[in-house]
C-alpha positions in Angstrom: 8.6 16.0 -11.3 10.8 14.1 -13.9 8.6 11.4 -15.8 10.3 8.3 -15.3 11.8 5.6 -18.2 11.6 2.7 -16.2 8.6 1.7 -14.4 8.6 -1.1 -11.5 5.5 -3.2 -11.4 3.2 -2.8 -8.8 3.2 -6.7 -8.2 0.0 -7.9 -5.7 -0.3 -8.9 -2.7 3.1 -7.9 -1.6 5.6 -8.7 -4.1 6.3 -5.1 -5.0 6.6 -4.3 -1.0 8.0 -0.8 0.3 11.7 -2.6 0.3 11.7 -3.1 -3.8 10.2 0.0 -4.6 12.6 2.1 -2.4 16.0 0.0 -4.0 14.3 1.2 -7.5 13.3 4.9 -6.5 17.1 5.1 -4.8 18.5 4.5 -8.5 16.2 7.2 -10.3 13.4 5.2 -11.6 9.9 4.6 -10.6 8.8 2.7 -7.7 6.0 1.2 -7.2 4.3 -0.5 -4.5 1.3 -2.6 -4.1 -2.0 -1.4 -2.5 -3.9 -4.6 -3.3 -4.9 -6.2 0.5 -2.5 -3.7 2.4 -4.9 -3.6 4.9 -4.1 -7.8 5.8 -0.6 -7.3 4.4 -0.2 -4.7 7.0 -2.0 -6.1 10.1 -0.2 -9.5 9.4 2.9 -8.1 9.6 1.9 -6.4 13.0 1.3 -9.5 14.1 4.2 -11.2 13.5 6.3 -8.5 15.5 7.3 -5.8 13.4 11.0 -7.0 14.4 13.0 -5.1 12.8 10.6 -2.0 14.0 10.1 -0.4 10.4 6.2 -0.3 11.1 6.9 1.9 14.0 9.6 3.6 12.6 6.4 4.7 9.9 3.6 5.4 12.1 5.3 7.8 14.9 5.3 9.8 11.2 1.4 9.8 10.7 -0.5 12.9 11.4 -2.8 10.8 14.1 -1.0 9.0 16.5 -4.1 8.0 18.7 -5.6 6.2 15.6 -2.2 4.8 14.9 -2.3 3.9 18.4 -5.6 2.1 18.1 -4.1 -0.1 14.9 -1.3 -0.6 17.1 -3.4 -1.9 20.1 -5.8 -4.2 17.9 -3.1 -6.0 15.9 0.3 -5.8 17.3 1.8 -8.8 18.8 4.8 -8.3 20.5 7.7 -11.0 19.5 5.7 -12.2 16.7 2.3 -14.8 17.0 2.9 -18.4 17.5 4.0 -20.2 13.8 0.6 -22.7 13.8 -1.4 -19.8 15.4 -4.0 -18.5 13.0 -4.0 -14.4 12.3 -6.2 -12.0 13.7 -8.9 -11.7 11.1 -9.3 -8.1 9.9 -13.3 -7.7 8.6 -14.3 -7.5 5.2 -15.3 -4.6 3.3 -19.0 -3.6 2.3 -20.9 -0.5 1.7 -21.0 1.1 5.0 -17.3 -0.7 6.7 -17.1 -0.3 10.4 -14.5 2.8 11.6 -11.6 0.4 12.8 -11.7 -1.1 9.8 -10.9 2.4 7.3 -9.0 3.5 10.2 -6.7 0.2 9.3 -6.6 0.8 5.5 -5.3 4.5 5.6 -2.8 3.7 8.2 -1.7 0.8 6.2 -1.1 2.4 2.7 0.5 5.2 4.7 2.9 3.1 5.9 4.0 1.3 2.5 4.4 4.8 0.5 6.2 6.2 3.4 8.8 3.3 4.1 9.4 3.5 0.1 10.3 7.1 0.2 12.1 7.4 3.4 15.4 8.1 2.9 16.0 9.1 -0.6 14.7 12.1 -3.1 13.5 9.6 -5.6 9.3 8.7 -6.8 7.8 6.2 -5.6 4.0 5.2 -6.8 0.9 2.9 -5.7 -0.4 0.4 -7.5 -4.7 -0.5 -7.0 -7.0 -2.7 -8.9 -10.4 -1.6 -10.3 -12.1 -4.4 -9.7 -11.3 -4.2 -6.1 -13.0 -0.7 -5.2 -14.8 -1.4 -1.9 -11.2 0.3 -0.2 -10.0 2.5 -2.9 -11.1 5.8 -1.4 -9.5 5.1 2.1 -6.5 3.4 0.3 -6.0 6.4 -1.8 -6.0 8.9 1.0 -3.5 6.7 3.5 -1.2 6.7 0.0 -1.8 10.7 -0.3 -0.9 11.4 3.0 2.7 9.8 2.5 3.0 12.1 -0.4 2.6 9.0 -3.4 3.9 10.5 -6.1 2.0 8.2 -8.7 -1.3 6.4 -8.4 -1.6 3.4 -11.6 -4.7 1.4 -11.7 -5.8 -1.1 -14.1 -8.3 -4.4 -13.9 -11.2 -2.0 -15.0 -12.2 1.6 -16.3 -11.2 3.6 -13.7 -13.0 6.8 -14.9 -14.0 8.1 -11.9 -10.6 8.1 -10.0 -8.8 11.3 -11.2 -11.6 13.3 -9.9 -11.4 11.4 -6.7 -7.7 12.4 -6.8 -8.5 15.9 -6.8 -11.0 16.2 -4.2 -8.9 14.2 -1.3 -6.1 16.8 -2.3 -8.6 19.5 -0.7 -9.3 16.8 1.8 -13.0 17.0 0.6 -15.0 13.7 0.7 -15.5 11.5 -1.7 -17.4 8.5 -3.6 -17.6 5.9 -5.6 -20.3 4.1 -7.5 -19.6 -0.1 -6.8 -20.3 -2.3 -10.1 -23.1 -5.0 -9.0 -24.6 -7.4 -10.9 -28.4 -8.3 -11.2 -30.7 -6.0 -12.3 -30.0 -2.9 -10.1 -33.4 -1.0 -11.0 -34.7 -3.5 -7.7 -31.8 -2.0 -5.4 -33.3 -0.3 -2.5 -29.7 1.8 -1.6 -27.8 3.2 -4.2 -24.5 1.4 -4.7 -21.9 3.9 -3.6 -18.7 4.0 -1.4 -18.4 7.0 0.4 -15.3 8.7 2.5 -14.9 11.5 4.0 -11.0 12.4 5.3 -12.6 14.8 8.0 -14.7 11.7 9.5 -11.2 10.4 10.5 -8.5 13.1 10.4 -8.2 16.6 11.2 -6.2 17.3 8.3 -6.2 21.1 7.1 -3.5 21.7 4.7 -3.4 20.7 1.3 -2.2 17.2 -0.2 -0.2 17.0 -3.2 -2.3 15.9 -6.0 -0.3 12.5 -7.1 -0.2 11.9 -11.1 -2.6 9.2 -12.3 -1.4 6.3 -14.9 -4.2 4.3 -16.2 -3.1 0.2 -17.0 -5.1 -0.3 -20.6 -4.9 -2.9 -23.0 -5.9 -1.4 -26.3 -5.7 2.1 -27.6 -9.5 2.5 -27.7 -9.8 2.2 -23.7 -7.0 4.9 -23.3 -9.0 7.3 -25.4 -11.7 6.8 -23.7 -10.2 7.1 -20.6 -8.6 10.9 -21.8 -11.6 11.8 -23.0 -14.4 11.1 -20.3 -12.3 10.7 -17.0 -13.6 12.6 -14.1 -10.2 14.8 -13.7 -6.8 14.5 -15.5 -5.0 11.6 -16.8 -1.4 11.7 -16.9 -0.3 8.6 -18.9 -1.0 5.3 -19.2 1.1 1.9 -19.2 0.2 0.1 -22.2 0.1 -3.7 -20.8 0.1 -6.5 -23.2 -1.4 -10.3 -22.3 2.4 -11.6 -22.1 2.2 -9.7 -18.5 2.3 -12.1 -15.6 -0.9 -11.5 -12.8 -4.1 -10.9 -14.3 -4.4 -10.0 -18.2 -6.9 -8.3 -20.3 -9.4 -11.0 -21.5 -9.4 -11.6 -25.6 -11.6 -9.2 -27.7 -14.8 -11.4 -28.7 -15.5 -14.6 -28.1 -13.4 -16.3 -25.9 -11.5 -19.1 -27.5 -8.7 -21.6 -26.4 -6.2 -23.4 -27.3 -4.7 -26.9 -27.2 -3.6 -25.8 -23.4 -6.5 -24.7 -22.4 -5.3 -21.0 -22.7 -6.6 -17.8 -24.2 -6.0 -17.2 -27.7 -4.8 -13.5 -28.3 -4.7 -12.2 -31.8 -4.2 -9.1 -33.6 -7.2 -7.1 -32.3 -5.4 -7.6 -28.6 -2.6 -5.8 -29.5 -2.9 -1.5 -28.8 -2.3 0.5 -32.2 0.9 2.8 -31.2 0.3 5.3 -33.4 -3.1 6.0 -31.8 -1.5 6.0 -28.9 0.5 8.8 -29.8 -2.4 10.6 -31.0 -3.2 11.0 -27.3 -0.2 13.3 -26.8 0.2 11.7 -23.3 2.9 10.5 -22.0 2.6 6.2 -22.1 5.0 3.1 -21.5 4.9 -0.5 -23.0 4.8 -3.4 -20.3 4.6 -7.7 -21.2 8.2 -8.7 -22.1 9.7 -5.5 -21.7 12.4 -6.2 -19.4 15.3 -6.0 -21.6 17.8 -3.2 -23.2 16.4 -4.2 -26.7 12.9 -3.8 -26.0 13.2 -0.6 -23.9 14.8 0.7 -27.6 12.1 -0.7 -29.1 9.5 1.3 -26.8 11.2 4.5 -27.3 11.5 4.0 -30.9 7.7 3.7 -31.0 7.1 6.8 -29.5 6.8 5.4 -25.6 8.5 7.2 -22.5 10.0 3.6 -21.6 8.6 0.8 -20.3 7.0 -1.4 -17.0 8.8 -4.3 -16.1 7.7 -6.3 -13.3 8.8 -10.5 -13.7 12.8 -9.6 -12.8 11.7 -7.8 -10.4 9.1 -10.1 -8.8 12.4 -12.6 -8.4 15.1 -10.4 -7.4 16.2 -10.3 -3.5 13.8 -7.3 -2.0 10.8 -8.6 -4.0 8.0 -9.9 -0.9 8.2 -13.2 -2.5 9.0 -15.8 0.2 12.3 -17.4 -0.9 11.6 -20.8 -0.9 9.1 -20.1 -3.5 11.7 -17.6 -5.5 14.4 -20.8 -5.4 12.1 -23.0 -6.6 10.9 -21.2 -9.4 14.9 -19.8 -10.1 16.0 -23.8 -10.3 12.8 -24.3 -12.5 14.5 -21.5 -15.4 18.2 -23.3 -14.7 16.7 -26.9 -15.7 14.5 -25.0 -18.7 11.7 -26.5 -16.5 9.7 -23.4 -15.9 6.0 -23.3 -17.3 3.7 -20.9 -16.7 -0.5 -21.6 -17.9 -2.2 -18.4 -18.6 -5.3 -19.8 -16.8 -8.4 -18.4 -17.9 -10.5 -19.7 -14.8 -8.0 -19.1 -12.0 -9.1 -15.9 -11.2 -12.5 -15.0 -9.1 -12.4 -11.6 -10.8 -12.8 -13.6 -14.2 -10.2 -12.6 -16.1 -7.3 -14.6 -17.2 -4.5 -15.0 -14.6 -1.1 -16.7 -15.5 -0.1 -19.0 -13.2 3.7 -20.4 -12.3 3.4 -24.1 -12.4 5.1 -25.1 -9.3 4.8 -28.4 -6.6 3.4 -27.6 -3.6 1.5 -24.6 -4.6 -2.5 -24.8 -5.6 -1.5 -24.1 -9.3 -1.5 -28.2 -8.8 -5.1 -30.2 -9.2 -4.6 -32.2 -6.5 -3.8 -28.8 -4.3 -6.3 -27.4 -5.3 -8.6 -30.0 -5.1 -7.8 -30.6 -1.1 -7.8 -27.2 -0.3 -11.0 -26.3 1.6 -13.0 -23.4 0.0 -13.3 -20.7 2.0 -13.7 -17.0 1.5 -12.6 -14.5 4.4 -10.5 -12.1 2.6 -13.3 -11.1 0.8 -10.9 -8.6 -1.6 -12.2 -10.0 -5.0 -15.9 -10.1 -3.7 -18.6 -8.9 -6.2 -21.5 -6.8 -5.1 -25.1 -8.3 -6.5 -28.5 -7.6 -6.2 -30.4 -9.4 -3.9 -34.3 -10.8 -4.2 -35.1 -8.0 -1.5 -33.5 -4.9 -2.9 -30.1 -5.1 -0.7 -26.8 -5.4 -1.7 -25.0 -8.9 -1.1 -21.5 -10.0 -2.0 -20.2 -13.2 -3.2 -17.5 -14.9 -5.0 -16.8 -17.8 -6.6 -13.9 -19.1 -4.4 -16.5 -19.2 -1.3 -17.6 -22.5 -0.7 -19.9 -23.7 -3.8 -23.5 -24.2 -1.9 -23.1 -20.8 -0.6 -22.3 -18.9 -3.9 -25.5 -21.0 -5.5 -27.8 -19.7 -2.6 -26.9 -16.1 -3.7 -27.3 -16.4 -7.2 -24.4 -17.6 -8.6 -23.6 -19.4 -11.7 -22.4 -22.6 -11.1 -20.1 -22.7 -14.2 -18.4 -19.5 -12.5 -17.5 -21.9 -9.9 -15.1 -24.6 -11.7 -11.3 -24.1 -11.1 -12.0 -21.2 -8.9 -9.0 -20.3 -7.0 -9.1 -17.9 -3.9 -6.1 -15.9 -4.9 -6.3 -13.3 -1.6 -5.5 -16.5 0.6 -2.8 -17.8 -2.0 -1.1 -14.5 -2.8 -0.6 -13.5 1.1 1.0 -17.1 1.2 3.3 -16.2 -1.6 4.6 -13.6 0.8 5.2 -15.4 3.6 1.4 -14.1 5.3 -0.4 -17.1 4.9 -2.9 -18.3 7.4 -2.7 -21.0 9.4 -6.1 -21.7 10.6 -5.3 -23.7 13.6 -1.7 -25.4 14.8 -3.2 -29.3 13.4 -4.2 -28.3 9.9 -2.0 -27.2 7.1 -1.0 -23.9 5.8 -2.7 -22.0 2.9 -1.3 -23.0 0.0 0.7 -20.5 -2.2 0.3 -19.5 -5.9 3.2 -17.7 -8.0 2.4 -15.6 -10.9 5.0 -14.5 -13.7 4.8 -12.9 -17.1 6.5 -14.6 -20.2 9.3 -13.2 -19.9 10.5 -15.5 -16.7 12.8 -17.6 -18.8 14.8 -14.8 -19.6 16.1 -14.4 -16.2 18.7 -17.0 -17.2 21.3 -13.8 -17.1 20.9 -12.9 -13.5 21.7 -16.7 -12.3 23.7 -19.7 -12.2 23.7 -22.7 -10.4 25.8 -21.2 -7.8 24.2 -17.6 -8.0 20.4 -17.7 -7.7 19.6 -14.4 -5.6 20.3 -11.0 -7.9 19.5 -7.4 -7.1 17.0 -4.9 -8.3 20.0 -2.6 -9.5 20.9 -5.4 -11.4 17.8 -5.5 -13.4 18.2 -2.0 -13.7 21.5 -2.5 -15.0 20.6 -4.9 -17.5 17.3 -3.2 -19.3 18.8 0.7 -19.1 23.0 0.5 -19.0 23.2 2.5 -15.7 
């Protein structure tokens, strides 16, 4: 397996779908798809109709067909739902989720990897969160089963995941201790996620063991990581806080500026040369979208780089056009802003945020949306008064995050980015045909304004080859 120069982001929820990652892959590079939500992404796309048939295309290819069958039969709607009619809700995760549910999430991640690689000899990876683990295990296996080539995972220490990467290779089971908060000496049930493959599939041969990349921030975290990691590591992407989606909070006290934004200084920033100390292979991501800086990474001692912003607004990106027009007219006016918002996230760290009318990066959005939390994908385990394990977030509706403990200054300018992102992709729910839509959010890294080269006024839409083009000279 060739180790890639150029890296695709692995954009959430939906942005870096099967369609980018597989125009990538097709021209020798890394593609990457997201596994954040795949579980809504995919039964919301079942339900509007799978018209173009590429969902069933994928699961007449999974080992099971009666469980696909049983996905097929709880979700599909043939010719697509009504426009105002709300989705089919699929259930949250917790501790012990019901059968239908994992069923769902390993079909779903199977599908993604395997529509990414169909057709062409190139790599193709999947990209998770840390901080969401209560579907990682089934997620992982779904992704395995497709043959992922690559498995990056940032948003958290994600020790324990080579191991786990090693074990569903034998199709042995698995688990994986959940963070909670409170004091967990009361906990009557030990925190843990289980899954075990044979519970679901009768799989007998061998899966190939797909390389794991680690997302860090600092040097110090990707030593760590080589060193104490339950199995092997195999790189890491170095990502730096001019990334758009969610960035690694300041070291220390959190200060901000005139904007109300983090202030990053020098101690943010990874020391290369201890990087190269870990004599693993590792690529530079935040503002790295460009034929100078990919020099400037290999001149450093990186493999290449991760780009993900021209990506996130070329033409096979998820990103519902309206919203990619929008923000394209934005950078052709020099009208584009992004805030990197420090409270927009529930998983509290900073998220940068496209400003953009219409979407709930705008107060008065935001401020007439109703709170509501039934995606549940950024939920945080806690310990309860009676020893049980609840979950709660901050984007739930405020007098029900107090009951269970919450802090209400984790509350303010709280946005429910599961709803918002799935309406970025054109997935949003309507929760009944007289109310409105969910309202989007669009996220971008600094380097957005420099996608001045791939458009005009009479040329907004540009390919993923062309970004290719433009950062390696292919």
């Amino acid at each position: 397996m060739y180790e890639p120069v150029l890296i695709q982001g692995g954009m959430g929820v939906g942005v870096s779908n099967w369609c980018l990652a597989k125009a990538v892959s097709s021209q020798g590079h890394l593609g990457v798809v997201s596994g954040t939500l795949l579980e809504n992404v995919f039964a919301r796309r079942l339900q509007d109709g799978d018209k173009e048939g590429d969902l069933n295309r994928a699961c007449l290819h999974f080992p099971d067909q009666e469980l696909a069958t049983r996905v097929w039969q709880t979700y599909f709607v043939d010719g697509g739902k009504k426009d105002c009619a709300p989705y089919k809700p699929v259930p949250m995760f917790s501790l012990t989720p019901p059968k239908e549910l994992v069923e769902l999430t390993v079909l779903a991640n199977f599908v993604e990897v395997w529509l990414a690689k169909e057709g062409h000899s190139g790599l193709i990876g999947i990209n998770y969160l840390e901080k969401i683990q209560l579907p990682t295990l089934p997620s992982l296996y779904g992704a395995m089963l497709a043959d992922v080539d690559y498995v990056l995972m940032g948003a958290g220490i994600p020790k324990a995941i080579p191991g786990i990467l090693d074990r569903l290779s034998k199709n042995l089971d698995v688990s994986l201790k959940i963070d909670v908060a409170g004091d967990t000496e009361k906990l009557k049930q030990p925190a843990i996620s289980s899954f075990n493959p044979g519970d679901f599939l009768n799989q007998t041969d061998d899966l190939k063991r797909p390389k794991f990349i680690a997302v860090v921030s600092s040097h110090t975290l990707a030593a760590n990581l080589a060193k104490k990691s339950s199995g092997r590591v195999d790189g890491f992407v170095v990502e730096n806080h001019t990334a758009g989606g969610h960035n690694a909070p300041p070291r220390g006290a959190l200060k901000l500026d005139e904007h109300n934004e983090p202030i990053y200084g020098p101690r943010d920033s990874a020391d290369l040369e201890e990087m190269k100390k870990l004599n693993l292979p590792f690529w530079l991501a935040g503002k790295y979208g460009t034929k100078e800086a990919l020099k400037e990474a290999l001149d450093a001692g990186a493999n290449g780089v991760q780009v993900g912003t021209p990506f996130a607004f070329c033409n096979e990106s998820g990103i519902d056009s309206k919203y990619k027009e929008a923000v394209l007219r934005k950078i052709l006016k020099g009208e584009a802003k992004i805030l990197t918002d420090y409270r927009a996230s529930t998983s509290g760290y900073p998220f940068k945020v496209v400003e953009l009318e219409g979407t709930i990066s705008q107060e008065d959005v935001f401020e007439n949306r109703k709170r509501i939390c039934d995606l549940g994908g950024l939920r945080q385990a806690y310990t309860k008064d009676d020893g049980t394990i609840g979950f709660r977030c901050p984007g739930e509706p405020e007098e029900l995050f107090l009951k269970k403990g919450g802090n209400e200054e984790d509350i303010k300018g709280r946005k429910c980015l599961c709803n918002a992102l799935l309406a970025t992709v054109s997935l949003g729910q309507q929760r009944n045909c007289g109310s409105l839509p969910e309202p989007a959010i669009v996220t971008a890294g600094d380097h957005l304004v420099e996608l001045t080269k791939f458009i005009s006024p009479t040329k907004l839409g540009y390919s993923a080859k062309e970004v290719i083009q433009s950062i390696t000279g292919d």
